[in-house]
C-alpha positions as CSV (number, residue, x, y, z in Angstrom):
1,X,8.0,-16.6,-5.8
2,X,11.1,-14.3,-5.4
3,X,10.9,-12.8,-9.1
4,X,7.2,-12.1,-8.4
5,X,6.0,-8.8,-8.4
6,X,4.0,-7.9,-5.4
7,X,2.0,-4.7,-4.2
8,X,0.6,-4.8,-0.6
9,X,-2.2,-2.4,0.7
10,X,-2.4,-1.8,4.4
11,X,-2.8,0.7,6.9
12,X,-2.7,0.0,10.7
13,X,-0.5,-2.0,13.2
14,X,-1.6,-5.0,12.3
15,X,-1.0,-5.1,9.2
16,X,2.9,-4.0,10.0
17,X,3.8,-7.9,10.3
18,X,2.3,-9.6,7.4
19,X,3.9,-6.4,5.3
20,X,7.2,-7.2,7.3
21,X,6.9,-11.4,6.5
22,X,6.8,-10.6,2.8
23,X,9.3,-7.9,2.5
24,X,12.0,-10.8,4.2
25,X,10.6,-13.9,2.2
26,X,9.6,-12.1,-1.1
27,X,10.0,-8.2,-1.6
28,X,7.4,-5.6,-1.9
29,X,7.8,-3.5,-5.0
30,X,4.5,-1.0,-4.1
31,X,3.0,-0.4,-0.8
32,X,-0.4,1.5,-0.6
33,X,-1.7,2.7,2.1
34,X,-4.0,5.5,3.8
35,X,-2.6,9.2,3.8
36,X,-0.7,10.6,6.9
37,X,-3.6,11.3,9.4
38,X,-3.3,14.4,12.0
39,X,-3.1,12.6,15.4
40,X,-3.9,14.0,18.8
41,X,-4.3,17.1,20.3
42,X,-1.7,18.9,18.9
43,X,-3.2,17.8,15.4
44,X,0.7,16.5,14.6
45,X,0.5,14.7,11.0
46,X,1.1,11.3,11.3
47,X,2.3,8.7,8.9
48,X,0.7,5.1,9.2
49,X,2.9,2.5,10.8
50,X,2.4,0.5,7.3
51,X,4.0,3.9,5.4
52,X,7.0,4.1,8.5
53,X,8.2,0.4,7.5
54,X,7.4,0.8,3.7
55,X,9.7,4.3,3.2
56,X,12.5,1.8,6.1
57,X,12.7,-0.5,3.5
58,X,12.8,1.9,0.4
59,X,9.4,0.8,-1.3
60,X,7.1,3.1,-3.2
61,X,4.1,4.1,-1.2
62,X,1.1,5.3,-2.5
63,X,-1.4,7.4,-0.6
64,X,-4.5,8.1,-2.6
65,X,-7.4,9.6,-0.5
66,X,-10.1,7.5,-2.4
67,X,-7.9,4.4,-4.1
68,X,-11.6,3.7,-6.3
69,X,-11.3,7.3,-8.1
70,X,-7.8,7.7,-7.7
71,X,-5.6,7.6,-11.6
72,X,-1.8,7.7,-10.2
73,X,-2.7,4.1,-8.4
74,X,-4.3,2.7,-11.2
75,X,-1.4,4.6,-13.9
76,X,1.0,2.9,-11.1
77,X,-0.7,-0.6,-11.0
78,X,-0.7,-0.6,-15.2
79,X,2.7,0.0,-15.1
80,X,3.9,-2.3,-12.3
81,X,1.5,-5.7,-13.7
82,X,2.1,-7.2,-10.5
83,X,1.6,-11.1,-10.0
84,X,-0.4,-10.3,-6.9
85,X,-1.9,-7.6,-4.7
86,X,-2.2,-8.5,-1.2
87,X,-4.6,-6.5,1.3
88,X,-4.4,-7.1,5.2
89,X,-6.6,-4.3,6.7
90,X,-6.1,-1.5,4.3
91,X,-9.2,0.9,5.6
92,X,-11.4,1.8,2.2
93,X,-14.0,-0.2,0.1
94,X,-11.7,-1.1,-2.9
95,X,-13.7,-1.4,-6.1
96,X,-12.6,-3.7,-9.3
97,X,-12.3,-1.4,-11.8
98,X,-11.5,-2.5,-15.4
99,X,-8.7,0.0,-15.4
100,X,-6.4,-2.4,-13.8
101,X,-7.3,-5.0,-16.1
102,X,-7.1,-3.5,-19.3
């Protein structure tokens, strides 16, 4: 599975190891994830930890405020074809479109 192509969607801590497992055993080519958040009292924007280890690693992240009416992920999807997308806790209802199948 090493000459797959793979896109993982995740936001919070726990999805931080299973993005971590397949970076090591496979390599992520896309990462998508919920945009940087303001946190706090101070209001201080605040990337996701899945973002933090996706931009460590040099992976394209993606940030689309709603992924089901959002063009650059689907443009971005067409053009990577991956072999799998895997989702561990990614934070919006994600709706099949035929855009990524066509």
């Amino acid at each position: 599975m090493k000459n797959k192509k793979i896109a993982f969607m995740g936001t919070p801590n726990f999805s931080v190891p299973i993005l971590k497992m397949l970076i090591d055993d496979f390599g992520v080519d896309l990462v998508i994830t919920q945009a940087d958040k303001k946190i706090g009292r101070k209001k201080i924007l605040t990337p996701s930890p899945v973002k933090v280890l996706a931009e460590e690693h040099n992976i394209k992240v993606l940030q689309p405020i709603n992924i089901s009416h959002d063009e650059e992920v689907f443009n971005e999807l067409k053009i990577l074809n991956p072999d799998i997308i895997i989702t561990a806790a990614y934070g919006q209802l994600i709706l099949i479109q035929e855009k990524i199948y066509k």
